[in-house]
C-alpha positions as CSV (number, residue, x, y, z in Angstrom):
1,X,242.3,-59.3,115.6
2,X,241.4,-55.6,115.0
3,X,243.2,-53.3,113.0
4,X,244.3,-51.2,115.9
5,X,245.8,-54.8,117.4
6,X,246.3,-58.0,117.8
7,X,247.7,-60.7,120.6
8,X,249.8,-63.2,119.7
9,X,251.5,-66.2,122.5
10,X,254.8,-66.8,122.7
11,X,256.1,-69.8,124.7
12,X,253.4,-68.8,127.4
13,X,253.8,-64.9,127.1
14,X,251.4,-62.6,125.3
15,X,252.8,-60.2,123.2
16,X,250.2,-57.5,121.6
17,X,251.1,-56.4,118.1
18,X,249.8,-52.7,117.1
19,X,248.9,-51.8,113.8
20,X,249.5,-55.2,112.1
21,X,247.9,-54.5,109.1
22,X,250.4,-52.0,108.3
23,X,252.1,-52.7,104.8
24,X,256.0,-52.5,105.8
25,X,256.7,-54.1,102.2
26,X,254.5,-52.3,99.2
27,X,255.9,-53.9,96.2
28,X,254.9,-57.3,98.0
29,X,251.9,-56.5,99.8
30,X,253.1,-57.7,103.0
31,X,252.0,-56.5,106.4
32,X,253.5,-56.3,110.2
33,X,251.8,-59.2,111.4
34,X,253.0,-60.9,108.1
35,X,256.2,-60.2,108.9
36,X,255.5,-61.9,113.0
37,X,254.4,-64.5,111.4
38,X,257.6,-65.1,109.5
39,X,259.4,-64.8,112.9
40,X,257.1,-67.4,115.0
41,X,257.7,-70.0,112.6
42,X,261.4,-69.6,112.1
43,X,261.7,-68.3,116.3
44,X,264.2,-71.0,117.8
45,X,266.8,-70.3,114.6
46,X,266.3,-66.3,115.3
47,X,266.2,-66.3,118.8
48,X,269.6,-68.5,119.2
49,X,271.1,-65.6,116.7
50,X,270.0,-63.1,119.2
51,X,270.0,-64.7,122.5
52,X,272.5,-62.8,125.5
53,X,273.7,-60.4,123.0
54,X,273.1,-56.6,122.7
55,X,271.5,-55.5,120.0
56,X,270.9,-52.5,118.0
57,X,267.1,-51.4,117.0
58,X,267.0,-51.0,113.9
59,X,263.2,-49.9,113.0
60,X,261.0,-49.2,110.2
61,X,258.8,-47.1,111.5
62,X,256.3,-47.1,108.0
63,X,258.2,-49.2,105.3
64,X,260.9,-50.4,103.6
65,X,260.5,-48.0,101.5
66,X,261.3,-45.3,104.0
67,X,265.0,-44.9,105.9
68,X,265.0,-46.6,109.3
69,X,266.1,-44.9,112.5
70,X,268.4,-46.5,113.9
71,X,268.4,-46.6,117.9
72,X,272.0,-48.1,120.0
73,X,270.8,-47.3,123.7
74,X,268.3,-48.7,125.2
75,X,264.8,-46.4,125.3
76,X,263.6,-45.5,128.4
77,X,260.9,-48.0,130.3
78,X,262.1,-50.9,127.7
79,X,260.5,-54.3,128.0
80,X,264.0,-55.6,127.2
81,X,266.7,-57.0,129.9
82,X,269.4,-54.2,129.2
83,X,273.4,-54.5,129.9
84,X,276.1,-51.2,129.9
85,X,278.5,-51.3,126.9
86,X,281.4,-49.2,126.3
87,X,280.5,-47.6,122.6
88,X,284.3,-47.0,120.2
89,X,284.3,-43.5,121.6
90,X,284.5,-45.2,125.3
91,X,281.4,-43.1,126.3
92,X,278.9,-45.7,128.0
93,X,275.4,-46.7,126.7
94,X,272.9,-49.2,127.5
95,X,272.2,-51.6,125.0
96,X,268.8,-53.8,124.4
97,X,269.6,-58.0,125.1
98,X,266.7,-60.7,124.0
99,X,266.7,-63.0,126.9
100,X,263.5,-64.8,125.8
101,X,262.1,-66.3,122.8
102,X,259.3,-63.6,122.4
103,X,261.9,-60.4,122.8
104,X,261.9,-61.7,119.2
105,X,258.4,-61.0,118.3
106,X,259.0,-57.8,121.0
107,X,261.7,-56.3,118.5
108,X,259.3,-57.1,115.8
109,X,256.2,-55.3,117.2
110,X,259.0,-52.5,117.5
111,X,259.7,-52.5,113.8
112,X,262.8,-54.4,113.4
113,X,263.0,-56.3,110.5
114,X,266.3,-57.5,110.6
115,X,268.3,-58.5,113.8
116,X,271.8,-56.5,114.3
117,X,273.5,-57.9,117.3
118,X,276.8,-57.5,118.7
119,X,279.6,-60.2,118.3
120,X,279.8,-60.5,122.1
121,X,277.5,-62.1,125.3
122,X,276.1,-59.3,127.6
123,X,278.1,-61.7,130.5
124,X,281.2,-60.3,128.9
125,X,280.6,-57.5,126.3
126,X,284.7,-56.9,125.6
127,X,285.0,-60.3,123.9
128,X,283.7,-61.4,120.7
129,X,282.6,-65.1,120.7
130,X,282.6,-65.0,116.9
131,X,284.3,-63.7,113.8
132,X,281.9,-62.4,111.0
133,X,283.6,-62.3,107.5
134,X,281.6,-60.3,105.2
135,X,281.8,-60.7,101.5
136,X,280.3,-57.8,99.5
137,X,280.9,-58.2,95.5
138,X,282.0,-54.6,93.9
139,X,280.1,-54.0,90.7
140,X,281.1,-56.6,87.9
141,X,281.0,-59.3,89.9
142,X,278.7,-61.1,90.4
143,X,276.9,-63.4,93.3
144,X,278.6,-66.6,91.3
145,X,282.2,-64.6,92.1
146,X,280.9,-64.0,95.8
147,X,280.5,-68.2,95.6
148,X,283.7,-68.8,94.7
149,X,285.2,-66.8,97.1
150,X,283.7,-68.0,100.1
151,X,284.6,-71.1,98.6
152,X,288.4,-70.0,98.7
153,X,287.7,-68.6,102.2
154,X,286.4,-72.4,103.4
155,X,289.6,-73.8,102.5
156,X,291.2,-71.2,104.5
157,X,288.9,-71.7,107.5
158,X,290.3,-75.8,107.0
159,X,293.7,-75.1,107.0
160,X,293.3,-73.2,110.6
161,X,291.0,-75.2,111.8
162,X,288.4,-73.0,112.3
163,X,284.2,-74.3,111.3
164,X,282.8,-71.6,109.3
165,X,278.9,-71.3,109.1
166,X,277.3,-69.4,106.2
167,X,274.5,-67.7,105.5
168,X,273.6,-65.2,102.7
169,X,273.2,-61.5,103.6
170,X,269.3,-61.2,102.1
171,X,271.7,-58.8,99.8
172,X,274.2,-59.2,97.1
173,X,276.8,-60.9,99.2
174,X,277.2,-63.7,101.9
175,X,278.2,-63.7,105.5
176,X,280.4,-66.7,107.3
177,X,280.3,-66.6,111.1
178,X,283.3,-68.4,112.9
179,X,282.7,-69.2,116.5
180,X,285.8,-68.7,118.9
181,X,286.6,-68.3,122.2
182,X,286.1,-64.8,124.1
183,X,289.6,-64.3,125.5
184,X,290.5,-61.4,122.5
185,X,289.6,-58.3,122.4
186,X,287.5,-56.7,119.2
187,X,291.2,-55.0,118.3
188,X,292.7,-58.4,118.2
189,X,289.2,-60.1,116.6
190,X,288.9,-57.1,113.9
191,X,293.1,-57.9,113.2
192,X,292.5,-61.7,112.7
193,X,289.9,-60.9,110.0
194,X,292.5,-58.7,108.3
195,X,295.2,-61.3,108.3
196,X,292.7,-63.6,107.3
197,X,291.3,-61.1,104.2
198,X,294.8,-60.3,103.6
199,X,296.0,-64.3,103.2
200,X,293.2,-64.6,100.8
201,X,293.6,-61.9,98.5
202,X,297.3,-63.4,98.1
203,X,296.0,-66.2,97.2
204,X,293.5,-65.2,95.0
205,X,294.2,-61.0,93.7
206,X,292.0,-62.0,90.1
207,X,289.3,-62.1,93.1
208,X,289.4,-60.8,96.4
209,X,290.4,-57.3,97.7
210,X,291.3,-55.5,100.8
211,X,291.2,-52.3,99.9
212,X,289.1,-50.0,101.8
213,X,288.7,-47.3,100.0
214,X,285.8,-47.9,97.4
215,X,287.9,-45.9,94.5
216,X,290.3,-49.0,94.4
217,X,288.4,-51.9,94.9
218,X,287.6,-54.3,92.5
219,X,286.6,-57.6,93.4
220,X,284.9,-59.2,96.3
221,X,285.5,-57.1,99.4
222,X,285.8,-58.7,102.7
223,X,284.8,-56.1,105.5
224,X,287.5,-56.1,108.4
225,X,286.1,-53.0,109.9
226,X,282.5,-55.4,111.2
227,X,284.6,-56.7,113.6
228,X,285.0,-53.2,114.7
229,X,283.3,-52.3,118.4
230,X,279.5,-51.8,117.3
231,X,279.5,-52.6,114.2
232,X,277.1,-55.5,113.3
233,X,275.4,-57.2,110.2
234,X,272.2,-58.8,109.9
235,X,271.6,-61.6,112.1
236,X,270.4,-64.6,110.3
237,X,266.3,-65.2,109.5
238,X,266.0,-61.6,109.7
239,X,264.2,-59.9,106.5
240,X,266.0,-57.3,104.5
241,X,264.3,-54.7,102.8
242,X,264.7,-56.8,99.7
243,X,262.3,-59.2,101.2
244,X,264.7,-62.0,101.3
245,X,265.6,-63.3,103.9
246,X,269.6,-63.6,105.5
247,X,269.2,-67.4,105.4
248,X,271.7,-70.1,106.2
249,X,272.9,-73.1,104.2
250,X,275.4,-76.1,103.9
251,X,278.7,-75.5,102.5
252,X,277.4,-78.4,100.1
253,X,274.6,-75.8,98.7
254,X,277.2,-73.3,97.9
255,X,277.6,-73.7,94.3
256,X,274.0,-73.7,93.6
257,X,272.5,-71.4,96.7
258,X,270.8,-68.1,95.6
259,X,269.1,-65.0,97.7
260,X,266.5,-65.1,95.4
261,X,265.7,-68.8,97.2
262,X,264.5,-67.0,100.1
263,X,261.7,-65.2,100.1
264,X,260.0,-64.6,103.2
265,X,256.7,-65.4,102.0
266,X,258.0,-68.8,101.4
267,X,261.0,-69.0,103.7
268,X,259.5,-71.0,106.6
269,X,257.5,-73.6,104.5
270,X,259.8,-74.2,101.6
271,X,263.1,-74.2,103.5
272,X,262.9,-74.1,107.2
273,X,260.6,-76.6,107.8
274,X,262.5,-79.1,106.0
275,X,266.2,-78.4,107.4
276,X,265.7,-76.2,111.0
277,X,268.1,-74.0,111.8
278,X,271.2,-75.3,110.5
279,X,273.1,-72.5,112.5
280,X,272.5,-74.9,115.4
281,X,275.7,-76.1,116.2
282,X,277.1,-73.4,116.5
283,X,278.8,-73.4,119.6
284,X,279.8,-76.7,119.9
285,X,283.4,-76.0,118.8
286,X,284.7,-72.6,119.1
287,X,288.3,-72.0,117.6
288,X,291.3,-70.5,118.5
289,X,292.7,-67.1,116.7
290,X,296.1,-67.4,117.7
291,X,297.7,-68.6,114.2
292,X,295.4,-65.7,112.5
293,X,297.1,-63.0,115.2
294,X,300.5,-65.0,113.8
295,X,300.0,-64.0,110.2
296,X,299.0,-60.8,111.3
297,X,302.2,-60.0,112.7
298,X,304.3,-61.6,109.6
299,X,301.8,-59.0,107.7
300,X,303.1,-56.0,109.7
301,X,306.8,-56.9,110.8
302,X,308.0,-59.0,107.8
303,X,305.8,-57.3,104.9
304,X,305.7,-54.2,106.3
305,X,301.7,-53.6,105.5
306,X,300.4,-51.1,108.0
307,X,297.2,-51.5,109.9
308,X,294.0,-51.0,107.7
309,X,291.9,-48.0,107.7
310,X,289.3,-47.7,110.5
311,X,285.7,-46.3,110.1
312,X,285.4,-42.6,110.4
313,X,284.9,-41.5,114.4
314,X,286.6,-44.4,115.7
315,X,290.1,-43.6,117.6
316,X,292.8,-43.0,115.9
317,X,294.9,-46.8,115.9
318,X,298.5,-47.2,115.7
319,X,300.3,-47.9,112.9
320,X,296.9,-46.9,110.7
321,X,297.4,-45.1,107.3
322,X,295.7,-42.3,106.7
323,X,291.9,-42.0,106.4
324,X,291.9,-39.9,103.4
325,X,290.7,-41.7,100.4
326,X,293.9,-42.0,97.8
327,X,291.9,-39.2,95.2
328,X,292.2,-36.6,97.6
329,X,295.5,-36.8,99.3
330,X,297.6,-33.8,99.3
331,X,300.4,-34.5,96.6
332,X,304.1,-33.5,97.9
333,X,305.3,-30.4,97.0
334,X,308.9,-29.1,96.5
335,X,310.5,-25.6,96.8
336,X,312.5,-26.2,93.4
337,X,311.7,-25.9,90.1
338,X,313.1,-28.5,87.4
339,X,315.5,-26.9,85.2
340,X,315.2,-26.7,81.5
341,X,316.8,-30.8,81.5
342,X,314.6,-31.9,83.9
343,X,317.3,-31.0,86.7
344,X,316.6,-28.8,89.6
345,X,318.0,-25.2,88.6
């Protein structure tokens, strides 16, 4: 090892890592090759989250403490296998796929810290194989509401017969991935996680919201809109800037699970050496997402609720409100005045 570089073998292939006593993580002291290191031991869990699936770079080019760049197409003369994509604005792109354990440690040596890939297989990049249901706490509530939530959301998952697998976020909130079949579309995968949002703020409106703009929420949010087309959310084992890492569990640990627990210093010796990669079964049973597209349409055609917002720049959808937050809305106007009773004059 020099400080200009260093080799390291993955699965037969030598990958070099430059400059890997950079400190990406100040406050913690922790380098580049620190953060490889946290990759090789925890590689067959990360690579499966990764594996056949386009993926956005996101890299820290000096720290955490500096903003990413953020790169969806594929540079040119990438060591990366590479599939087209059609992005939300239907323009085409190329996108980066890991096809081999050490594309892990090759995103790494790039700067990438934590994984984003799409919900879909580059063999079939209109399809999500998996629903992601994102829970993100609003302030005042606190990681034991985001618990309790999911908790909800697993006895929901139950009743429609779908497996959920969880994992925290590395952040304040928790991510359950849901394994289905690729026959919808990500307009039909993003409605299923409304319906399913939707069912559970019903059940539980002292808890949960739905409401997109960030001026009326109050609760735990569940995030429709990262089913949308290129949207993603960190893949699990990555690092967040936090230095925890986005690290699955059992539903058993739920009550007492933390993201404090997961440092990556400690990640691979005090947790992933003892339980593996407990995503692992992942795809052993994907689900169906018919009964979800079933409450959808009760939500539309018997309660009359209209489509939810989409991000800004996507195509306008039908039967979407508009995407003016509530505060700003142009008020309706009349040509009349009210008369001196409170009648038009």
């Amino acid at each position: 090892m020099t400080s200009s570089g260093v080799e390291v073998e993955v699965e037969g292939e030598r990958i070099r890592i430059t400059s890997p006593d950079k400190v990406l993580f100040p406050a913690r002291g922790w380098t580049k090759l620190d953060v490889v290191h946290h990759f090789l031991g925890c590689l067959d869990g990360a690579f499966r989250a990764v594996r056949d699936r386009p993926t956005m770079l996101k890299r820290y080019m000096e720290s955490v403490e500096v903003d990413p760049i953020y790169q969806k197409r594929a540079p040119k003369g990438t060591p990366f296998d590479v599939v087209d994509v059609a992005f939300p604005s239907q323009r085409p792109g190329r996108m980066v796929v890991p096809r081999r354990p050490a594309d892990v440690i090759r995103l790494v040596q790039l700067g990438c810290l934590d994984l984003h890939p799409w919900p879909v297989r580059a063999s079939d990049t209109d399809h999500p194989d998996e629903l992601r249901l994102d829970f993100d706490p609003t302030p005042g509530f606190g990681f034991d509401r985001v618990r309790e939530a999911v908790g909800a959301a697993r006895e929901l998952l139950d009743e429609l017969g779908l497996v959920g697998w969880p994992k925290t976020s590395g952040g304040r909130g928790i991510h359950v991935y849901v394994r289905i079949e690729p026959r919808w579309g990500f307009v039909e995968a993003r409605r299923a996680v409304l319906a399913f949002a939707r069912e559970l703020e019903r059940r539980r409106p002292d808890l949960v919201t739905t409401s997109w703009w960030k001026e009326e929420r109050r609760g735990v949010f569940i995030d429709y809109n990262q089913m949308a087309r290129d949207k993603t959310v960190s893949a699990a084992y990555g690092v967040r800037p936090s230095g925890l890492v986005s690290a699955p569990f059992r539903w058993e640990e739920l009550d007492s699970v933390r993201p404090e627990d997961f440092p990556m210093d400690r990640y691979v010796p005090d947790r992933y050496l003892k339980v593996g990669d407990l995503m692992a079964g992942m795809d052993d049973a994907p689900g169906r997402i018919d009964r979800l597209l079933e409450m959808a349409d009760v939500d539309e055609k018997v309660r009359g609720l209209p489509d939810a917002p989409w991000p800004p720049h996507y195509p306008k959808q039908p039967n979407e409100p508009p995407r003016v937050q509530p505060s700003k809305r142009r008020q309706p106007t009349t040509r009349e005045k009210p008369g001196p009773e409170g009648r038009a004059s």
